[in-house]
C-alpha positions in Angstrom: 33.4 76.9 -7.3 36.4 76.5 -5.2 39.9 78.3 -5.8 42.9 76.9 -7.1 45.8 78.4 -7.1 46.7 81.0 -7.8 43.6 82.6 -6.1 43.2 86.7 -6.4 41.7 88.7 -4.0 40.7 92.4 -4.5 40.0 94.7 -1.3 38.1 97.3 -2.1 37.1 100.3 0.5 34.3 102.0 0.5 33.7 105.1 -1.3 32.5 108.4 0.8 30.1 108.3 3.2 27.5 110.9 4.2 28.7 113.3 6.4 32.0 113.6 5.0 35.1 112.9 7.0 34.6 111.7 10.2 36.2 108.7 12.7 32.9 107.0 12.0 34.2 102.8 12.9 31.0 101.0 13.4 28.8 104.4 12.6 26.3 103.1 9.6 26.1 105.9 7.9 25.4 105.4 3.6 27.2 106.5 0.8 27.2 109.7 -0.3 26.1 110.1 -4.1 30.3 110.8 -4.6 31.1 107.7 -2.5 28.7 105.6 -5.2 30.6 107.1 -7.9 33.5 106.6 -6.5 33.0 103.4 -6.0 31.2 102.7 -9.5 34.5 104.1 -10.9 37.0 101.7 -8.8 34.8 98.3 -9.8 34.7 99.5 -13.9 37.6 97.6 -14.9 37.5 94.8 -13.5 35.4 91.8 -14.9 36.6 88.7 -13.4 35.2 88.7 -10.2 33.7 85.6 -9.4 32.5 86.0 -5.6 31.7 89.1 -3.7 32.3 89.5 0.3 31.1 92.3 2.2 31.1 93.6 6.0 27.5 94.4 6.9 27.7 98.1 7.2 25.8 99.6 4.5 28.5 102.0 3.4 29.9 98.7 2.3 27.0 96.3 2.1 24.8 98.5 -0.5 27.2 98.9 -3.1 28.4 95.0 -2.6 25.0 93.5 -3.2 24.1 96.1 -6.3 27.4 95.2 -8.2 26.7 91.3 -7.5 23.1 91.8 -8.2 23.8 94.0 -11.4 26.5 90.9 -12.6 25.0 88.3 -11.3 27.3 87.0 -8.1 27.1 85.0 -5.0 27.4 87.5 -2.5 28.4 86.9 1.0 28.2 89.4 4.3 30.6 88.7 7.0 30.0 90.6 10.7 33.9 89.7 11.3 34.7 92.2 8.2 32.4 95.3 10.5 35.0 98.6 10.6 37.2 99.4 14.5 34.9 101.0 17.2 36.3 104.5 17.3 34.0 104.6 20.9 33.5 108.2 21.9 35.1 109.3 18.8 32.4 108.2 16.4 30.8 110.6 14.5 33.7 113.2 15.2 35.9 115.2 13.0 39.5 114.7 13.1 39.6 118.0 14.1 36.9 117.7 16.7 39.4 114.5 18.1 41.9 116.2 18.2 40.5 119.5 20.3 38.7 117.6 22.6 41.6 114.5 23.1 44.1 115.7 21.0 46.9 113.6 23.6 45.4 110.6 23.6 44.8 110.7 19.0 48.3 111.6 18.8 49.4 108.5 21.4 46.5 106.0 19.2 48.3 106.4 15.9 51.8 106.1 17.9 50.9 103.0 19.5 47.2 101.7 19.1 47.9 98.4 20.8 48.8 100.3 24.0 46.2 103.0 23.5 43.1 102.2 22.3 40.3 105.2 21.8 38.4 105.8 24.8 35.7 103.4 25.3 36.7 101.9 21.9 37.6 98.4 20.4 40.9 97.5 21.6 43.3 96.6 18.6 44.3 93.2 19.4 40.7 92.3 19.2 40.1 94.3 15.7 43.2 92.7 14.4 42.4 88.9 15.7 38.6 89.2 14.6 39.6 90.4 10.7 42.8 87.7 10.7 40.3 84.7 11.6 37.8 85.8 8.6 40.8 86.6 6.5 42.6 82.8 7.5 39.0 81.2 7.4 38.8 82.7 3.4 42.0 81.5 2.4 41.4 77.9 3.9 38.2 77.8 1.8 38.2 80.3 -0.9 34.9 80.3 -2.7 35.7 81.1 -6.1 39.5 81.8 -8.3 39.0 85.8 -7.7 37.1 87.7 -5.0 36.3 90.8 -4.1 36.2 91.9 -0.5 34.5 95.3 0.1 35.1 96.7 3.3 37.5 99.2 5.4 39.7 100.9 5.8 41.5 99.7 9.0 39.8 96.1 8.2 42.1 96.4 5.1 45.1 97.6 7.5 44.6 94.4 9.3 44.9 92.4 6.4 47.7 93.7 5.1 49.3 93.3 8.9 48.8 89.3 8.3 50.0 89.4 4.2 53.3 91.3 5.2 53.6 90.0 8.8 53.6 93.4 10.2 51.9 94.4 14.0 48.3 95.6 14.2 49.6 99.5 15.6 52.5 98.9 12.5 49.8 98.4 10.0 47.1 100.8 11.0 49.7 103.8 11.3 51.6 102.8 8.0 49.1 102.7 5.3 46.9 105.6 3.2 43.8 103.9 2.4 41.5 106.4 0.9 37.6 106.4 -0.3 38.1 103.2 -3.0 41.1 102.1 -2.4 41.7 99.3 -4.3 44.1 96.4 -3.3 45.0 92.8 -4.6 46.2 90.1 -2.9 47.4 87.0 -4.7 47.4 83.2 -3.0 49.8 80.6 -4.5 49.9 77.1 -3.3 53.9 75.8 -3.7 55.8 72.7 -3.0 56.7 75.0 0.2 53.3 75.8 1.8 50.9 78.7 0.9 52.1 82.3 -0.1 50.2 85.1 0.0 51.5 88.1 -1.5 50.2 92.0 -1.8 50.9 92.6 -5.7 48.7 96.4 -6.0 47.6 98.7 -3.6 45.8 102.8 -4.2 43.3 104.3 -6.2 42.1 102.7 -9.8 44.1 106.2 -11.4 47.2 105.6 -9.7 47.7 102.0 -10.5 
């Protein structure tokens, strides 16, 4: 099936890991038995879904193929969709961060185009690997409405290219907690393509 418009696509974060809060980026950690419920919770109410993507860490990837497995999707893993290397802040508390580094966090959230975590990913390389899968999707959507599970700051990134905002701009200025859910909708017009953010939180909230 291919997508015409309009063409909706959820983003879904994963729920919480084991090992609780941490920067954890390409760490691949699984769910914790809350982060599955969590998650369970965020995907009851919606039955539309036609296609599921999923980055290829587990915390992602397990839930993705159980839900298209349980309702019979296609389900596709993307390595582009893979979380920020944190570097020598994975597996660290925020609190561990911000003891040991606690000038270079604060200067990160200020500015992560211009400071990057130590031995991490830079930015501009996060943000341009999630915008090419993200452009390469809506050039050939695979179905009318998708769901995307992945996270956190591969979510900010998309949201940077929806609302035409700067990498450091969107990974600074959005809350995206444990099942966040988010929907973007695609419309093809007599003007060109527009992509607009129409939802963004937790199931509860919205």
């Amino acid at each position: 099936m291919t997508c015409t418009a309009p063409c909706i696509i959820d983003l879904l974060r994963h729920g919480e890991p084991e090992g609780g809060v941490m920067y954890r980026g390409q760490r691949d950690d699984p769910l914790s038995e809350t982060g599955w419920a969590q998650m369970r919770q965020a995907a009851a109410g919606i039955r539309h879904w036609q296609h599921v993507i999923s980055s290829p860490l587990q915390r992602c990837q397990a839930f993705a193929r159980q839900l298209a497995d349980e309702r019979g999707l296609p389900l596709s893993v993307n390595p582009a969709l893979r979380e920020i290397s944190f570097g020598d802040w994975e597996g660290l508390t925020p609190e561990q961060v911000e003891a040991r580094d606690g000038g270079r966090l604060a200067a990160f959230w200020a500015d992560a185009e211009r400071h990057p975590p130590p031995g991490g990913e830079p930015i501009s390389l996060f943000h341009q690997r999630v915008a090419a899968a993200w452009h390469a999707l809506l050039d050939t959507p695979p179905a009318e409405h998708l769901l995307i599970v992945a996270h956190g700051g591969v979510i900010r990134m998309i949201l940077a290219e929806v609302l035409g905002l700067s990498p450091a701009r969107a990974m600074a200025g959005f809350q995206v907690p444990f099942a966040c859910r988010t929907r973007v909708r695609m419309d093809l017009t007599p003007h060109g393509r527009l992509v607009s953010l129409t939802s963004h939180g937790l199931a509860d909230a919205l």
